[in-house]
C-alpha positions, 0 to 999 in steps of 0.5 A: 774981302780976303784974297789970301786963299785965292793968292795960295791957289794961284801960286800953288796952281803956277808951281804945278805948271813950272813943274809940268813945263819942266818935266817935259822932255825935249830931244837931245838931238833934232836930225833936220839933215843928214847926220854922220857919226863915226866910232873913234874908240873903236879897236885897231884894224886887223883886216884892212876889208872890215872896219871894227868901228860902228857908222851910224848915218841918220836922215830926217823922217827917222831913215837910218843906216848903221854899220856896226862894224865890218863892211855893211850898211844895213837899213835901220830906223831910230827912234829919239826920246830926251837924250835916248836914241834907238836904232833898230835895223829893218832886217833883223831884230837888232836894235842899238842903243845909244846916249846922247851926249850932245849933237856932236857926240853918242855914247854906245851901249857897249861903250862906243864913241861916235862923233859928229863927222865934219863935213 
């Protein structure tokens, strides 16, 4: 009896699923407590009432509230996929979108720098 021919289908059958396994993408970034992050880029002040950093505070459930800059935190929503995170806020059609460096940093789409704020 030859088993050569079973052999090859079982390896070629394991390194599609290897493949497969590797390509799934897992979130970069997993938000199971509030998490706060700060520009630290961002331009200096000009009037102490308005900050010119972005704020972004993302709760479990996908609850957002961003401020990208000046005095308001608006309502928003976000959405995580791989190392992309989207944040659309509920009023308006504006979304931010940000890179997901590690679970301490995000990258803008303008070239903002927020960190993780240590509580």
């Amino acid at each position: 009896m030859n088993h050569k021919p079973l052999n090859i289908c079982s390896l070629l059958l394991f390194l599609c699923m290897c493949l497969w396994l590797s390509s799934c993408k897992k979130d970069a970034l997993q938000v199971e407590e509030e998490k706060e992050y700060l520009q630290t880029n961002a331009s200096p002040i000009v009037d102490p009432m308005f900050s010119t950093a972005t704020h972004l505070l993302l709760k479990p459930g996908n609850i957002a509230y961003i401020n990208p800059g000046g005095d308001i935190m608006w309502d928003a929503t976000y959405k995580i996929s791989g190392k992309k995170l989207t944040v659309k806020m509920k009023d308006s059609d504006s979304q931010f979108k940000f890179t997901i460096v590690s679970e301490e940093e995000l990258h803008g789409q303008d070239g903002e720098v927020l960190k993780l704020v240590k509580r």
